[in-house]
VEXPA-790595 format. One record per residue (C-alpha): residue number from 1; residue in three letters; x, y, z. Coordinates in steps of 0.05 Angstrom, whole numbers. Example, Ala and Ser with C-alpha at 12.3 -4.5 7.8 and 13.67 -1.06 7.14 Angstrom:
% VEXPA-790595
+-----+---------+--------+--------+--------+
| num | residuo |      x |      y |      z |
+-----+---------+--------+--------+--------+
|   1 |     Ala |    246 |    -90 |    156 |
|   2 |     Ser |    273 |    -21 |    143 |
+-----+---------+--------+--------+--------+
END
This chain:
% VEXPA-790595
+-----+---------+--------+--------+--------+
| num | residuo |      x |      y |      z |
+-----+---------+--------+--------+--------+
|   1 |     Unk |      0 |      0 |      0 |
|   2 |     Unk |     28 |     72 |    -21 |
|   3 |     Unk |     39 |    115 |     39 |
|   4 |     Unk |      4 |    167 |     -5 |
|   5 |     Unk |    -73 |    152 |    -20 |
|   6 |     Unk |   -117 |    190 |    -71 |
|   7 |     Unk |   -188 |    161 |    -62 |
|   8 |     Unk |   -218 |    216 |   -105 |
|   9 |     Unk |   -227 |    163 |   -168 |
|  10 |     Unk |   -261 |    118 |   -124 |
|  11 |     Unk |   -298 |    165 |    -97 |
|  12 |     Unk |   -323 |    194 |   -168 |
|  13 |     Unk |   -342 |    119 |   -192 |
|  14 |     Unk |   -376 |    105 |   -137 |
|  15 |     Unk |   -418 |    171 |   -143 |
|  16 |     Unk |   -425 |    157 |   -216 |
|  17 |     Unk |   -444 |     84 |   -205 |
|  18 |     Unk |   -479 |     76 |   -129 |
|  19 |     Unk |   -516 |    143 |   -134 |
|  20 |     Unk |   -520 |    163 |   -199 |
|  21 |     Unk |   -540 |     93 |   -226 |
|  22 |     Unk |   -492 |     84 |   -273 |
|  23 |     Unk |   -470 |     21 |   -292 |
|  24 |     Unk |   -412 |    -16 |   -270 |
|  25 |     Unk |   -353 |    -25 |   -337 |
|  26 |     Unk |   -308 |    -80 |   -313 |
|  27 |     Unk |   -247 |    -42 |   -353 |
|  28 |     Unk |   -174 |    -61 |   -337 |
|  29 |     Unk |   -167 |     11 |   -303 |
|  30 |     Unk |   -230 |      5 |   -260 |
|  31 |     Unk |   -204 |    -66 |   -240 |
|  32 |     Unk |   -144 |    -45 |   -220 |
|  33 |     Unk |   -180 |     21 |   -183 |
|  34 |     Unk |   -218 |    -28 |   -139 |
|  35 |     Unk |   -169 |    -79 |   -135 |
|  36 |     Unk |   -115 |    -23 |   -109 |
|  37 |     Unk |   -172 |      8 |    -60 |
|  38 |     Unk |   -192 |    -53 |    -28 |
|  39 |     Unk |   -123 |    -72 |     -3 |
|  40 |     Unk |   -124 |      6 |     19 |
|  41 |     Unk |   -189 |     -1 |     67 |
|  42 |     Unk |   -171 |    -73 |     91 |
|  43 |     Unk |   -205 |   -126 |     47 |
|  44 |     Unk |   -153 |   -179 |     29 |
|  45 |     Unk |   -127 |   -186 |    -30 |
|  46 |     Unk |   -152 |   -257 |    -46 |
|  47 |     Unk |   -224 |   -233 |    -23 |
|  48 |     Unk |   -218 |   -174 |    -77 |
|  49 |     Unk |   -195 |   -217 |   -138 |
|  50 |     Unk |   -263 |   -265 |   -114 |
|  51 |     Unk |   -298 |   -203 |   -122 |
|  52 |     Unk |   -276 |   -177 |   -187 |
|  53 |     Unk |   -288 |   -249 |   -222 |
|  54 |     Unk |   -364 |   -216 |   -233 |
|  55 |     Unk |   -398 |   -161 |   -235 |
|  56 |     Unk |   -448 |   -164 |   -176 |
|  57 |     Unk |   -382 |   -175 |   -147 |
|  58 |     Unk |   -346 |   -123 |   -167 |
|  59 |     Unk |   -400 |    -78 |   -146 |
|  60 |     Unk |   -405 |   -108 |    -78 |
|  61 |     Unk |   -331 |    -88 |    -66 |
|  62 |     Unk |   -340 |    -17 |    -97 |
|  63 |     Unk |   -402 |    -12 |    -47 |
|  64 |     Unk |   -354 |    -39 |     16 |
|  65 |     Unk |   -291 |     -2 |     -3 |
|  66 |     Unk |   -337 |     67 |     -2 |
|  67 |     Unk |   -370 |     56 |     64 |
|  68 |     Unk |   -304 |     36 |     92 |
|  69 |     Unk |   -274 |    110 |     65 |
|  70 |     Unk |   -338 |    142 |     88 |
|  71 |     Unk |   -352 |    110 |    151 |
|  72 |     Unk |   -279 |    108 |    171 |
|  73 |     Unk |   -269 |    191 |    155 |
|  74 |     Unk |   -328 |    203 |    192 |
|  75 |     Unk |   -311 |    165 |    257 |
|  76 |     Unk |   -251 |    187 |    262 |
|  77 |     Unk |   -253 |    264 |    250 |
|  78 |     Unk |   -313 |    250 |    302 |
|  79 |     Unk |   -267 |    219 |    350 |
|  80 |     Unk |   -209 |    275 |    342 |
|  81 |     Unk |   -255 |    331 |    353 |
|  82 |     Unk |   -280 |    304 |    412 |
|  83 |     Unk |   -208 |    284 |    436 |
|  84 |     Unk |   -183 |    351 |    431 |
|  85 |     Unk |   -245 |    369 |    472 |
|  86 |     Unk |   -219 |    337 |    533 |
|  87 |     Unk |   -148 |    348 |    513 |
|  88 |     Unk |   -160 |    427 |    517 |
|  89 |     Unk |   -205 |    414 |    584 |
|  90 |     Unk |   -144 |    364 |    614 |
|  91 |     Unk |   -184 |    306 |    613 |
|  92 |     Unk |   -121 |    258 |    582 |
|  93 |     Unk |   -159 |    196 |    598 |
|  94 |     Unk |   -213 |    212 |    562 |
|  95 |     Unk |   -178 |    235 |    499 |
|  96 |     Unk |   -142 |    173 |    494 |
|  97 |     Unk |   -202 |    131 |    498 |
|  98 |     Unk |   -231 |    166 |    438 |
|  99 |     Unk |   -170 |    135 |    397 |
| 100 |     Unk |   -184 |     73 |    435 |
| 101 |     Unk |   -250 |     65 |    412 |
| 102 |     Unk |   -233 |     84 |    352 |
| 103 |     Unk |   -183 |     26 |    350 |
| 104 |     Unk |   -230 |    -18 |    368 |
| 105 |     Unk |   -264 |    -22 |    300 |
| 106 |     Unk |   -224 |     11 |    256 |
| 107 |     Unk |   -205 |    -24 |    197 |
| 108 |     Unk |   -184 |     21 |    150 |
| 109 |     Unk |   -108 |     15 |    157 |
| 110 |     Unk |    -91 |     92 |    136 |
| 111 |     Unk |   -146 |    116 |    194 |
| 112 |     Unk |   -121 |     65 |    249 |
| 113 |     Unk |    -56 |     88 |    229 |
| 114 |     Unk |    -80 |    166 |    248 |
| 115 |     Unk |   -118 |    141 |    313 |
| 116 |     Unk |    -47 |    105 |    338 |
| 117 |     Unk |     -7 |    167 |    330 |
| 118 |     Unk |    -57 |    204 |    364 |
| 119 |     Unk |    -59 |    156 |    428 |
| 120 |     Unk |     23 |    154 |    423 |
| 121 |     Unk |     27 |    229 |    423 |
| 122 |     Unk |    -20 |    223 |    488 |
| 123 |     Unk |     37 |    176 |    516 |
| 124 |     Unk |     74 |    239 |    552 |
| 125 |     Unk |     11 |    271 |    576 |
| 126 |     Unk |    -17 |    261 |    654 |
+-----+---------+--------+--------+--------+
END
């Protein structure tokens, strides 16, 4: 997985194709697009080749990899803001279970990977 993500195709096909109705084109690019993504929000990489063999498939793992981006973003920019809450009010404990929780059920590697360095840089703090 590239350290640097750019979920803004994935996000436009799955506008195009979950909202918009669109259908699905199975093209190399879009393969790879899906194939690349779900490694990027935690699906296997044997359980994303399954996936791509068909087309209900293939749209099943565009549908998973964009509530994983969506879901994921959303919990934990909910979690931050109310970490730095109790951060600015000097409730430590409090911030760092945010990250916990967030940890918990995270599975998105980029935002666990956010919630971690946010509980290690609470390491020095009372």
């Amino acid at each position: 997985m590239s350290d640097e993500l750019d979920w803004d195709s994935i996000r436009a096909l799955a506008r195009r194709v979950l909202h918009n109705g669109e259908p699905l084109t199975l093209t190399d690019d879009v393969k790879a697009l899906l194939a690349r993504t779900a490694t990027e929000v935690g699906i296997g990489g044997a359980d994303a080749a399954r996936a791509l063999a068909t087309e209900a498939g293939a749209l099943d793992l565009l549908r998973e990899s964009s509530r994983r981006i969506g879901e994921g973003s959303d919990r934990l920019m909910d979690a931050l803001y109310r970490a730095k809450r109790y951060r600015l009010a000097g409730d430590f404990d409090s911030a760092r279970q945010e990250m916990r929780n967030v940890l918990a059920v995270e599975v998105v590697p980029h935002y666990r990977k956010i919630a971690e360095s946010q509980l290690k840089g609470l390491d020095d703090e009372p």
